[in-house]
C-alpha positions in Angstrom: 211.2 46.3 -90.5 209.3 46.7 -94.2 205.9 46.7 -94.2 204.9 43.0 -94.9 207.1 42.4 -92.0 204.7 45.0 -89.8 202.2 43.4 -90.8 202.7 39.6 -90.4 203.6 41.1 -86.5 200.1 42.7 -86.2 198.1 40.0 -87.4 200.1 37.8 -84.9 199.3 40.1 -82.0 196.2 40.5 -83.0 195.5 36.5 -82.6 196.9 36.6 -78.7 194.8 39.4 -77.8 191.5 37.9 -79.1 193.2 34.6 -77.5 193.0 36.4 -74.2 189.7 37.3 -74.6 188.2 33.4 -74.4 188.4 30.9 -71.8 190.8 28.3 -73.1 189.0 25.5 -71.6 184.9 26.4 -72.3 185.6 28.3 -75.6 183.6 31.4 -74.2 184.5 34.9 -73.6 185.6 35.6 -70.6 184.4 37.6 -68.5 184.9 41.4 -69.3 185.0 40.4 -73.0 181.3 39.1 -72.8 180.2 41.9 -70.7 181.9 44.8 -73.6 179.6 42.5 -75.8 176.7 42.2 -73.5 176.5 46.2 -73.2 176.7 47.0 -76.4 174.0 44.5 -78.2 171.7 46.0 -75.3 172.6 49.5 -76.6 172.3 48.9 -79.8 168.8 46.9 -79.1 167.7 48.7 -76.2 163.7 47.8 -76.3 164.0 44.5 -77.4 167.6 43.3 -75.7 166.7 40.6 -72.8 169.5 39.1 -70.5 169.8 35.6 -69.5 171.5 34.0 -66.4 172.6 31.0 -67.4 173.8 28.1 -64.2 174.6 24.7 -64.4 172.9 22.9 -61.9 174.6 20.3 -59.2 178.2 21.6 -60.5 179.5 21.5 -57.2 178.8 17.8 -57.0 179.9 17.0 -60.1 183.5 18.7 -59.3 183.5 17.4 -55.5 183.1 13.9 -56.5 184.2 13.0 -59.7 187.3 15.4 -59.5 189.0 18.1 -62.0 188.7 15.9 -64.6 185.5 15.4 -65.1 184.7 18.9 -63.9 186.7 19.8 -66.3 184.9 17.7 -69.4 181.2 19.1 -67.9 182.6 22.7 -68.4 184.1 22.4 -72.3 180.8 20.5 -72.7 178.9 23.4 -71.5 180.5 25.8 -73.1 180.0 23.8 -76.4 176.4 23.7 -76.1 176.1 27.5 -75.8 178.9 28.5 -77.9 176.4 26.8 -81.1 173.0 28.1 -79.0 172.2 30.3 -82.0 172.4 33.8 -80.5 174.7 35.4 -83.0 178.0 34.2 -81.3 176.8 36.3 -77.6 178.6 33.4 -75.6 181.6 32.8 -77.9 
């Protein structure tokens, strides 16, 4: 394969890896992505990292009675509001 060839193929695997490492519904990184990022902004800023829990409240409700659809809505909603929270891309 010549080498434009090679590299047209890495740049396209490339793009499904970092695919994988969101949630295709929220737009957030999944979970061991978030945590490789998590550990090392706390390593890097070690005195003045902090870590936030973040939990939507009533969720269960929201998904028990007004079905996948709208639980579904609620969550890409969610994760729009903290993918553009401001925090350097941490979420997304």
């Amino acid at each position: 394969m010549p080498p434009a060839g090679w590299a047209v193929h890495a740049i396209a695997l490339y793009k499904q890896l970092a695919a994988t490492r969101k949630d295709p519904l929220t737009g957030l990184l999944r979970r061991d992505a978030h945590t490789a990022r998590a550990r090392r902004l706390l390593a890097r800023h070690r005195d003045s990292g902090a870590v936030v829990m973040v939990d939507a409240d009533h969720f269960k409700a929201v998904n028990d009675t007004m079905g996948h659809t709208a639980r579904d809505t609620v969550l890409a909603a969610f994760g729009l509001v903290l993918g553009s929270s401001g925090y350097g891309g941490l979420f997304s």
